[in-house]
PyMOL commands that place a pseudoatom at each C-alpha (Angstrom):
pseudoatom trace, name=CA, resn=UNK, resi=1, chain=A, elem=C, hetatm=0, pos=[-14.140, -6.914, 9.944]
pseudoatom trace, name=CA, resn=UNK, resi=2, chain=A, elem=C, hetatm=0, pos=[-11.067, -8.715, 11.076]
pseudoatom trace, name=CA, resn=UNK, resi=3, chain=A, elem=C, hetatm=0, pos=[-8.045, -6.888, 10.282]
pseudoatom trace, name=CA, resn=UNK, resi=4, chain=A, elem=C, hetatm=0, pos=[-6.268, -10.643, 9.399]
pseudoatom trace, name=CA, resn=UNK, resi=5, chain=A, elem=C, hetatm=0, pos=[-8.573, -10.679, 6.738]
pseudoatom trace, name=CA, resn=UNK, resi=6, chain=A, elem=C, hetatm=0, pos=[-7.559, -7.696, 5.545]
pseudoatom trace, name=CA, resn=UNK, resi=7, chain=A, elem=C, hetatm=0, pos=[-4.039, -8.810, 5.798]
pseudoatom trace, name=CA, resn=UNK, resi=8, chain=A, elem=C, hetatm=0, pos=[-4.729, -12.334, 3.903]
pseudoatom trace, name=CA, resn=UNK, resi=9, chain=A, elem=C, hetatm=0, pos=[-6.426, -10.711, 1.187]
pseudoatom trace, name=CA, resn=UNK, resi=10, chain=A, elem=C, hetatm=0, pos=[-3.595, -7.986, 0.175]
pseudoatom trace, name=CA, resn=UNK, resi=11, chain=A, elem=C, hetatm=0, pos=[-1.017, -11.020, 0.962]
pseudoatom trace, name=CA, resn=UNK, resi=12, chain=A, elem=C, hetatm=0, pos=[-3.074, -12.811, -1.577]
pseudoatom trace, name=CA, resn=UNK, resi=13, chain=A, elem=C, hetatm=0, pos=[-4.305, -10.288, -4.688]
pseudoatom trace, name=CA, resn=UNK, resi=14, chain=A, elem=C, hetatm=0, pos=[-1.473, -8.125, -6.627]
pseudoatom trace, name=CA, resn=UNK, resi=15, chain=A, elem=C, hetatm=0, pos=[-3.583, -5.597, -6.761]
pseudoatom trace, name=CA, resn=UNK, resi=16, chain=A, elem=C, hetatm=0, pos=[-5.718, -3.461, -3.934]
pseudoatom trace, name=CA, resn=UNK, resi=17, chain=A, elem=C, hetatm=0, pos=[-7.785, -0.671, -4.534]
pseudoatom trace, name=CA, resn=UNK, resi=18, chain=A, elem=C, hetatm=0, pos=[-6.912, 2.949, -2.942]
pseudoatom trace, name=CA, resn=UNK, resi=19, chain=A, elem=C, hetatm=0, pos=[-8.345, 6.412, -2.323]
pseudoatom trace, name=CA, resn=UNK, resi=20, chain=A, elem=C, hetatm=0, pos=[-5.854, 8.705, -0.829]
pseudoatom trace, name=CA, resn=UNK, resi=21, chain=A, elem=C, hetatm=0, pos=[-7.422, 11.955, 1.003]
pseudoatom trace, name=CA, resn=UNK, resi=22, chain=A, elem=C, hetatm=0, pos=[-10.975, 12.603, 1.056]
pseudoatom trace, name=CA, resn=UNK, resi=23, chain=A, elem=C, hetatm=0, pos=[-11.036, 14.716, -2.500]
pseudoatom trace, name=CA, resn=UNK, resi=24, chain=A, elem=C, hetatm=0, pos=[-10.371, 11.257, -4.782]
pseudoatom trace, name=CA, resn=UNK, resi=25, chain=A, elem=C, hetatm=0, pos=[-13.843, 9.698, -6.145]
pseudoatom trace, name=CA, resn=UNK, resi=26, chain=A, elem=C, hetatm=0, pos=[-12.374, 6.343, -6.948]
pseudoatom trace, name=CA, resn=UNK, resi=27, chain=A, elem=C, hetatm=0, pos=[-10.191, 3.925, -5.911]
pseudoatom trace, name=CA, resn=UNK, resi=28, chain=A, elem=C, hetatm=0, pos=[-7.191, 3.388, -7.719]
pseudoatom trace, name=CA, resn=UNK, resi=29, chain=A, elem=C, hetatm=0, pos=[-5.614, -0.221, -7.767]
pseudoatom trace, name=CA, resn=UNK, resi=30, chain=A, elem=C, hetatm=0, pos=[-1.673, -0.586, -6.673]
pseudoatom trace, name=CA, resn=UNK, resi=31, chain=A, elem=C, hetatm=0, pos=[0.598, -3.171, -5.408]
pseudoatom trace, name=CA, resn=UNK, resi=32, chain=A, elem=C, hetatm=0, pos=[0.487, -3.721, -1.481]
pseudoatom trace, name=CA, resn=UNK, resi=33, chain=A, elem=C, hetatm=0, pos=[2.929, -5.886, 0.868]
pseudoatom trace, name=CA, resn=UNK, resi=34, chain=A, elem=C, hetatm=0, pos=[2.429, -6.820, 4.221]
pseudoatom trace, name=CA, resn=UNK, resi=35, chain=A, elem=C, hetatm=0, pos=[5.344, -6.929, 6.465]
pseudoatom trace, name=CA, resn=UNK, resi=36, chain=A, elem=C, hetatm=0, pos=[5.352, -8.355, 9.910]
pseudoatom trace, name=CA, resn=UNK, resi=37, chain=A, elem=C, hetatm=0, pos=[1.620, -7.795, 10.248]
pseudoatom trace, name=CA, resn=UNK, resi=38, chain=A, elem=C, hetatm=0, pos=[2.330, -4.199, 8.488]
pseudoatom trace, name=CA, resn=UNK, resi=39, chain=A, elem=C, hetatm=0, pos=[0.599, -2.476, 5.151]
pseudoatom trace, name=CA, resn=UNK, resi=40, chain=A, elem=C, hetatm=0, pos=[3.073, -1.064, 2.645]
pseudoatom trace, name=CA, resn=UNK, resi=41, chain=A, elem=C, hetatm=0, pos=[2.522, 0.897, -0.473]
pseudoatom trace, name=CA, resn=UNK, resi=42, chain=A, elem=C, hetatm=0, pos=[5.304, 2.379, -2.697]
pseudoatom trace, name=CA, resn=UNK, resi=43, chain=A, elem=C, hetatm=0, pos=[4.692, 5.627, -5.214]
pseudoatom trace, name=CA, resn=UNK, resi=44, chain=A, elem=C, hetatm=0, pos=[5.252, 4.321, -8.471]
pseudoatom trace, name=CA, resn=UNK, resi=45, chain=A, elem=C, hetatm=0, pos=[4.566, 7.605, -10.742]
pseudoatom trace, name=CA, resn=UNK, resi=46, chain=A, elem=C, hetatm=0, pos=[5.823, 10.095, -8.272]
pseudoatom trace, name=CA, resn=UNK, resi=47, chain=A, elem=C, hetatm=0, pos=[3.859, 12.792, -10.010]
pseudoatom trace, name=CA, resn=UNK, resi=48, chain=A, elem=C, hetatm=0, pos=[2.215, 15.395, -8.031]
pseudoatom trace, name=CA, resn=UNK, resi=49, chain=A, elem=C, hetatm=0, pos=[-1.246, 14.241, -7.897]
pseudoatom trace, name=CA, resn=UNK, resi=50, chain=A, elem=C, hetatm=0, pos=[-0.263, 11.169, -7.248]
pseudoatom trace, name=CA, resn=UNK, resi=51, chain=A, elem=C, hetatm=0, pos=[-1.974, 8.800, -3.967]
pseudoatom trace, name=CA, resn=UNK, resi=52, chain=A, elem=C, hetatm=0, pos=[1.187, 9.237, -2.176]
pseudoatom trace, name=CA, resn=UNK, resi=53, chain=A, elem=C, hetatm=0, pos=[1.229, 13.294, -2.239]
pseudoatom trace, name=CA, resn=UNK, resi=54, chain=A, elem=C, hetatm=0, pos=[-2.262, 13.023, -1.412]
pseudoatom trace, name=CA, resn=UNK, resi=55, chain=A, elem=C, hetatm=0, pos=[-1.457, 11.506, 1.847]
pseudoatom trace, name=CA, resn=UNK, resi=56, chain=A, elem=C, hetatm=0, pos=[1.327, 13.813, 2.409]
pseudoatom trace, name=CA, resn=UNK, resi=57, chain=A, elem=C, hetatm=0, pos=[-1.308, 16.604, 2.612]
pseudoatom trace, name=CA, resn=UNK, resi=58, chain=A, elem=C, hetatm=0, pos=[-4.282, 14.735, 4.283]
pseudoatom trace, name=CA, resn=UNK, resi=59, chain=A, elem=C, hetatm=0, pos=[-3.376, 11.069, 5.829]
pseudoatom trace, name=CA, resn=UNK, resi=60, chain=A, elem=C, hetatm=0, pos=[-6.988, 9.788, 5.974]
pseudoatom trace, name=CA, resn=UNK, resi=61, chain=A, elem=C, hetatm=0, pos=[-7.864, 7.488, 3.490]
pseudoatom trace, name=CA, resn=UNK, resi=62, chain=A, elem=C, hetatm=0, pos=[-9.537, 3.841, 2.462]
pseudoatom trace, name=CA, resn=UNK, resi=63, chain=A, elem=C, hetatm=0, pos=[-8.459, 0.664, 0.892]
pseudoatom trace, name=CA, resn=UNK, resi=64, chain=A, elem=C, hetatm=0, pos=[-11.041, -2.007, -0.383]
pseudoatom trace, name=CA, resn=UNK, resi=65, chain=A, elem=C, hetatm=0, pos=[-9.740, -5.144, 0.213]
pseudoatom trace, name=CA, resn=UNK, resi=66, chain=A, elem=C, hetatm=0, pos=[-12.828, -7.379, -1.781]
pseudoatom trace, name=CA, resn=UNK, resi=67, chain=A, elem=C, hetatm=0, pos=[-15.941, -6.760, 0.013]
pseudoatom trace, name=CA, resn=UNK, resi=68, chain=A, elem=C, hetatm=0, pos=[-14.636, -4.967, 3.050]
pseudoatom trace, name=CA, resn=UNK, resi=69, chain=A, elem=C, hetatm=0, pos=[-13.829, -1.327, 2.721]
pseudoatom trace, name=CA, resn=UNK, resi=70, chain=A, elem=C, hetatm=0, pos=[-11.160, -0.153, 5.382]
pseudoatom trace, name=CA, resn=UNK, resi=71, chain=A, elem=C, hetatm=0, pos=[-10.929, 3.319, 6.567]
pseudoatom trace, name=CA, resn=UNK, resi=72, chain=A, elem=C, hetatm=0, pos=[-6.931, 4.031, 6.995]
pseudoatom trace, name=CA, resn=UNK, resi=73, chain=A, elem=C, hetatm=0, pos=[-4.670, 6.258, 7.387]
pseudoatom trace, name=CA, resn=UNK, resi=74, chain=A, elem=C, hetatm=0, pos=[-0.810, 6.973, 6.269]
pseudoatom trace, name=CA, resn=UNK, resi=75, chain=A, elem=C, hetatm=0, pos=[2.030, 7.900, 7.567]
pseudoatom trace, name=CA, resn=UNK, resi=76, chain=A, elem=C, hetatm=0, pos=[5.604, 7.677, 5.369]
pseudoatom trace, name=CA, resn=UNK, resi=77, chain=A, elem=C, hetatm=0, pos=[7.724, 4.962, 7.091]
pseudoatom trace, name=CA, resn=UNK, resi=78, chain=A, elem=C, hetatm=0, pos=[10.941, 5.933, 8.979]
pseudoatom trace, name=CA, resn=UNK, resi=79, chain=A, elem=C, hetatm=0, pos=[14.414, 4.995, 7.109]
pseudoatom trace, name=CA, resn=UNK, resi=80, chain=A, elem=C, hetatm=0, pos=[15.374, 1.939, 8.746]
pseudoatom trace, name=CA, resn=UNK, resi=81, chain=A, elem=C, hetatm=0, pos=[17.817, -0.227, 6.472]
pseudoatom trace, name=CA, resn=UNK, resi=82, chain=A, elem=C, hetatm=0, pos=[16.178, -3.748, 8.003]
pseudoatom trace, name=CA, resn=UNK, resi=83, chain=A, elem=C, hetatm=0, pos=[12.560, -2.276, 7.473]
pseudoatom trace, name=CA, resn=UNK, resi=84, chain=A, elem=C, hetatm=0, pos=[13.505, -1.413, 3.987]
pseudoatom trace, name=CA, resn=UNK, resi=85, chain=A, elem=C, hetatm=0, pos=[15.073, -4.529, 3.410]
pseudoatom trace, name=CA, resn=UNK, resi=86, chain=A, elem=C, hetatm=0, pos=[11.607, -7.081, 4.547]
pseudoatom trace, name=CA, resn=UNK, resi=87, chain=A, elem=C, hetatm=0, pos=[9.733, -4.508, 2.499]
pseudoatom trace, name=CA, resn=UNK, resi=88, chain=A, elem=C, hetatm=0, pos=[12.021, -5.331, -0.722]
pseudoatom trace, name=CA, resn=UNK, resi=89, chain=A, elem=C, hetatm=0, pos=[12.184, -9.051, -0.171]
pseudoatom trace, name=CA, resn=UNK, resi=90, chain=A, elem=C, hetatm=0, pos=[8.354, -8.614, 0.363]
pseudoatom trace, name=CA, resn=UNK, resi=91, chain=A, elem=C, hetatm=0, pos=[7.518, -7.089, -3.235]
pseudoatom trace, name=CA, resn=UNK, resi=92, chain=A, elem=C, hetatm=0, pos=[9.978, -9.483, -4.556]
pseudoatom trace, name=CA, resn=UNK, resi=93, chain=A, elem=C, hetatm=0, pos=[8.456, -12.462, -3.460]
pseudoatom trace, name=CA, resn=UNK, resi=94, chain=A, elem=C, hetatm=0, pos=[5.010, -11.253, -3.981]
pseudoatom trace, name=CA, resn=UNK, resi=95, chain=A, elem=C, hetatm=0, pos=[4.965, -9.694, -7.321]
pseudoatom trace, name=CA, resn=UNK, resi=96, chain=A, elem=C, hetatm=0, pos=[7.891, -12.671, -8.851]
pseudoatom trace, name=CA, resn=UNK, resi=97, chain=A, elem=C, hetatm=0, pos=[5.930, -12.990, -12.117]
pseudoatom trace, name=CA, resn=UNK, resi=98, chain=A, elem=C, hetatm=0, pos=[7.323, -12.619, -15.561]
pseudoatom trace, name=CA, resn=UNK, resi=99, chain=A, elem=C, hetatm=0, pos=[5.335, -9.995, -16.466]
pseudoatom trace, name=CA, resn=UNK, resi=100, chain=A, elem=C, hetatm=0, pos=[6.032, -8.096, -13.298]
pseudoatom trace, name=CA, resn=UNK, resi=101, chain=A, elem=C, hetatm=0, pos=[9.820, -8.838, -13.509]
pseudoatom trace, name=CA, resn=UNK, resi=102, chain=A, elem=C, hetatm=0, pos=[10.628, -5.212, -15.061]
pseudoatom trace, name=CA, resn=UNK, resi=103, chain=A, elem=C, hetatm=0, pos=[8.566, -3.665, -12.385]
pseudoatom trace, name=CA, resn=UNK, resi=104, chain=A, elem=C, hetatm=0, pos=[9.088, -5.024, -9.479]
pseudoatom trace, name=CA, resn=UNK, resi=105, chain=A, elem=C, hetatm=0, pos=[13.312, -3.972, -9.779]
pseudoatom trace, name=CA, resn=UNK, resi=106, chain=A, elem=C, hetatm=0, pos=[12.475, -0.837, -10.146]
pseudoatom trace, name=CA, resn=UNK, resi=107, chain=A, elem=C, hetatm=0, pos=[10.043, -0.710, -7.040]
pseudoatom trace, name=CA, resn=UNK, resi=108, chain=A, elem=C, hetatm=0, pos=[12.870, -1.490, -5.138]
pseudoatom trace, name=CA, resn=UNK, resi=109, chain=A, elem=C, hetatm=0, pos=[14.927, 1.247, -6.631]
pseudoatom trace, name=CA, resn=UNK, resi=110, chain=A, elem=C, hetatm=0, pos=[15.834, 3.815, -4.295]
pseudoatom trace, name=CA, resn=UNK, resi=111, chain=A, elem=C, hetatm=0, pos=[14.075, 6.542, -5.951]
pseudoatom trace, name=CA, resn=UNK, resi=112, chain=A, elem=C, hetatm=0, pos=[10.672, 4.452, -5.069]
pseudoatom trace, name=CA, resn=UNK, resi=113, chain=A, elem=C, hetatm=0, pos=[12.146, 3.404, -1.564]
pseudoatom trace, name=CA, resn=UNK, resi=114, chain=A, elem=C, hetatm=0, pos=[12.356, 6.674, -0.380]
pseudoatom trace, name=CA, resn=UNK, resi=115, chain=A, elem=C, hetatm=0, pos=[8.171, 7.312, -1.570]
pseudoatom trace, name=CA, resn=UNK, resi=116, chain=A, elem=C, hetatm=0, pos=[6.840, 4.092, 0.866]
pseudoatom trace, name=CA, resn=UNK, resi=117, chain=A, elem=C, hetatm=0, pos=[3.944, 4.110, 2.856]
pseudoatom trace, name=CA, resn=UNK, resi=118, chain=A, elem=C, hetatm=0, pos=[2.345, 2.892, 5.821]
pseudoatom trace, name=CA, resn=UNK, resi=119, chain=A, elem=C, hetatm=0, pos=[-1.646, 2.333, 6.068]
pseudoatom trace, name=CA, resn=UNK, resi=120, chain=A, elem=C, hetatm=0, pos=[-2.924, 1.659, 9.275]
pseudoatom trace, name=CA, resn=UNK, resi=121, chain=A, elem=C, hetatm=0, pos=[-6.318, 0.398, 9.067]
pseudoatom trace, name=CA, resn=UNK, resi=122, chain=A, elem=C, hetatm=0, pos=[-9.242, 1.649, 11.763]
pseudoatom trace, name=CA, resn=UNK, resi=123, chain=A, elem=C, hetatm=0, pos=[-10.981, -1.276, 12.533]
pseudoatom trace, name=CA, resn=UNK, resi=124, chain=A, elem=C, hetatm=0, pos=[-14.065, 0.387, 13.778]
pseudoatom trace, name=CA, resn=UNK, resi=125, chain=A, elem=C, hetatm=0, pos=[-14.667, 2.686, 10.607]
pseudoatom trace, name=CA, resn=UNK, resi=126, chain=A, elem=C, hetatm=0, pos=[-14.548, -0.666, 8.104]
pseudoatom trace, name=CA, resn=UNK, resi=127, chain=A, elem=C, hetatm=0, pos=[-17.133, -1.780, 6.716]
pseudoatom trace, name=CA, resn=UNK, resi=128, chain=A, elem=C, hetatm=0, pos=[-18.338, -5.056, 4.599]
pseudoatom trace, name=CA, resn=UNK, resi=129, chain=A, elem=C, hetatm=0, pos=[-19.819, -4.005, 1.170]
for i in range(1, 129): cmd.bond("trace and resi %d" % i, "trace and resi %d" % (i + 1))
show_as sticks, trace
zoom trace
C-alpha cells in the first residue's frame, strides 16, 4: 500500500468509507479532502454517536479507500486560520456540484469548522482487500 494511492483515491471519489473506534461494525461513507498531502474529515451531524465523538474517545480507526483498507488514527486539527482556510477552498473545489452546492456552504460553516479531523494513515497496518 502506497499512501499516494490512498491520497489519489480520496482526491478522486466524494465519498470514502469510515469506522471510527473499534466498537463500529461498518463503515460509514463521508466526504474527505486532502490538503498538502493531509486527510481531512468534517462532522456533519454533530450528534453524539457520531464518527467524530467516536474518535474523541478512542482515535484508532480505518478508512477503505477501494480495495485497500487503511488503519488510521485521528487527532482534531489545531485552529490555524490558513489551515482552515486550504481545508475550505479544498471542500469547495472538490465537492462544486449542483447537488452538493447546499452542502458544501454549510461544511464550511463555523459550527462544522470547529468538528474537523485529521486521519493519519499507518502504512504498515493497511491492507489490500
Amino acid at each position: 500500500m502506497c499512501k499516494q494511492e490512498v491520497l489519489d483515491y480520496i482526491q478522486n471519489n466524494n465519498l470514502i468509507g469510515i469506522k471510527a473506534g473499534v466498537e463500529r461494525p461498518n463503515f460509514l461513507d463521508i466526504w474527505m479532502v486532502v490538503v498538502q498531502g493531509r486527510i481531512f474529515a468534517r462532522s456533519w451531524g454533530l450528534a453524539e454517536r457520531s464518527w467524530y465523538n467516536s474518535f474523541l474517545k478512542n482515535p484508532m480507526g480505518q478508512i477503505k479507500c477501494g480495495t485497500i483498507l487503511c488503519q488510521i488514527w485521528a487527532t482534531v486539527v489545531d485552529d490555524s486560520p490558513e489551515l482552515t482556510t486550504a481545508i475550505n477552498q479544498a471542500y469547495l473545489a472538490k465537492y462544486n456540484q449542483n447537488y452538493n452546492s447546499v452542502y458544501v456552504q454549510s461544511i464550511i460553516a463555523e459550527k462544522h469548522v470547529a468538528k474537523t479531523m485529521e486521519f493519519m494513515i499507518d502504512e504498515f497496518k493497511s491492507t489490500v482487500i
